[in-house]
C-alpha positions in Angstrom: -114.7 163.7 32.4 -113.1 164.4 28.8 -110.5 167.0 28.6 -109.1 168.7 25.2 -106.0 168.4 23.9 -104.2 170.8 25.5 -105.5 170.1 29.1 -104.7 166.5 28.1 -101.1 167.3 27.7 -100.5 169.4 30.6 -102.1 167.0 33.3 -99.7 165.0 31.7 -96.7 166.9 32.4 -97.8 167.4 36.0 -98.7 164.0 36.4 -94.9 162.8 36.0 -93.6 165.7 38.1 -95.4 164.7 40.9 -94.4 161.2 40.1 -90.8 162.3 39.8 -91.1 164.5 43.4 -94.2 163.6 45.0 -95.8 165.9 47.5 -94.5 168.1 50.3 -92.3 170.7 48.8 -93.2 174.0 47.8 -94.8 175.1 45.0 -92.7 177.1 43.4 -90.6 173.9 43.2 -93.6 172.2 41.4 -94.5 175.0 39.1 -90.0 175.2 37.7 -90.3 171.4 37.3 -93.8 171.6 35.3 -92.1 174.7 33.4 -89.4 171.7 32.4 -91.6 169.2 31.7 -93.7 171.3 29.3 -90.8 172.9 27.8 -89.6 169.1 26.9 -93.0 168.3 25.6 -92.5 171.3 23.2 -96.2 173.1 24.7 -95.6 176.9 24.9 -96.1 178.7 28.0 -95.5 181.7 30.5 -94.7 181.8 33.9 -95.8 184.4 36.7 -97.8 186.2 33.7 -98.9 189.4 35.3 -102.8 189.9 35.3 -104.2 193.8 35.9 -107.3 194.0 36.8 -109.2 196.3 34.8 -112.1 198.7 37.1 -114.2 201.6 35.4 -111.8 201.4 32.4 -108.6 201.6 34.7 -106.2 199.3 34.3 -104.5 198.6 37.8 -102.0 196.5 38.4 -102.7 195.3 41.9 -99.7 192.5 41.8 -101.8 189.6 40.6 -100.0 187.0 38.6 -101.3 183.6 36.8 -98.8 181.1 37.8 -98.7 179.7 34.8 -99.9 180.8 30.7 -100.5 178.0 28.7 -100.5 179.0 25.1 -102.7 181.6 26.3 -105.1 179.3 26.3 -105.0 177.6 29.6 -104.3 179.3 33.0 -102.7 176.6 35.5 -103.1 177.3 39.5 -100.6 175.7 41.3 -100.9 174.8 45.0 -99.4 172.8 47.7 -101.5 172.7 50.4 -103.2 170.1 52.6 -106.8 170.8 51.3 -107.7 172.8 48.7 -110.7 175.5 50.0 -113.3 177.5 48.4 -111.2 180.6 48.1 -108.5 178.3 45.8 -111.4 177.6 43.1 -112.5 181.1 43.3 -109.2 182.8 42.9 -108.5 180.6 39.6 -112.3 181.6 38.4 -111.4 185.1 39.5 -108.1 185.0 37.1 -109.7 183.5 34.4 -112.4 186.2 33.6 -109.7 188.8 34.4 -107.8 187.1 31.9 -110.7 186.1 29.3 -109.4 182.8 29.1 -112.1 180.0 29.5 -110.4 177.0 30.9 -108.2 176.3 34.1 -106.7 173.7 35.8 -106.2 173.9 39.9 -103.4 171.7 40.6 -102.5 170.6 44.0 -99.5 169.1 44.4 -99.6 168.3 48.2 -101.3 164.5 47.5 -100.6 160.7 47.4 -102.1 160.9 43.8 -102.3 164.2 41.6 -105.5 162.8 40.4 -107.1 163.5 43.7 -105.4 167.1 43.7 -106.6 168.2 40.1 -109.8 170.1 39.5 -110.7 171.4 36.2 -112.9 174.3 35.1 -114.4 176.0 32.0 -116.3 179.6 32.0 
């Protein structure tokens, strides 16, 4: 599968974190190192952005927060968990029409090899 730029980049920076820590911490551990990483790599990001959730017009803010803003461009879902489920992938497809961004990348820390922990989608 090609990727853009940008995705390109970023599986990059959470390819050597996980090669730097491997798997079985937590994620929050993962998802300060990958802020490092991509702040040395000069790719602009935010973490914890908050995401309302917008119903009849009303803007709620029901405690939802992307784990991590890529240029506001790319919404990264960070796990670390033995197997990642149905309800992962639909709670990063959820965040990404609440957020009207279009791609995402569900990263799962918790493996031998990130490659088998990375899933990719677009809307």
């Amino acid at each position: 599968m090609k990727f853009d730029d940008l995705s390109n980049r970023v599986i990059g920076c959470a390819i050597e974190v996980h090669r730097e820590l491997g798997p079985g911490l937590l994620e929050s551990t993962y998802e300060q190192c990958l802020a490092h990483e991509l702040k040395l790599r000069g790719i602009a990001f935010t973490l914890q952005q908050p995401l309302p959730v917008t119903y009849k017009g009303l803007h709620l803010d029901c405690g939802y927060r992307v784990d991590v803003l890529v240029e506001n461009k790319l919404i990264l879902e960070l796990k670390s968990v033995e197997t990642i489920t149905g309800i992962h992938q639909a709670q990063l497809l959820t965040y990404m029409k609440l957020a009207d961004i279009g791609t995402g990348l569900l990263l799962n820390f918790n493996v031998a090899k990130l490659k088998e922990g990375m899933k990719r989608f677009v809307l």
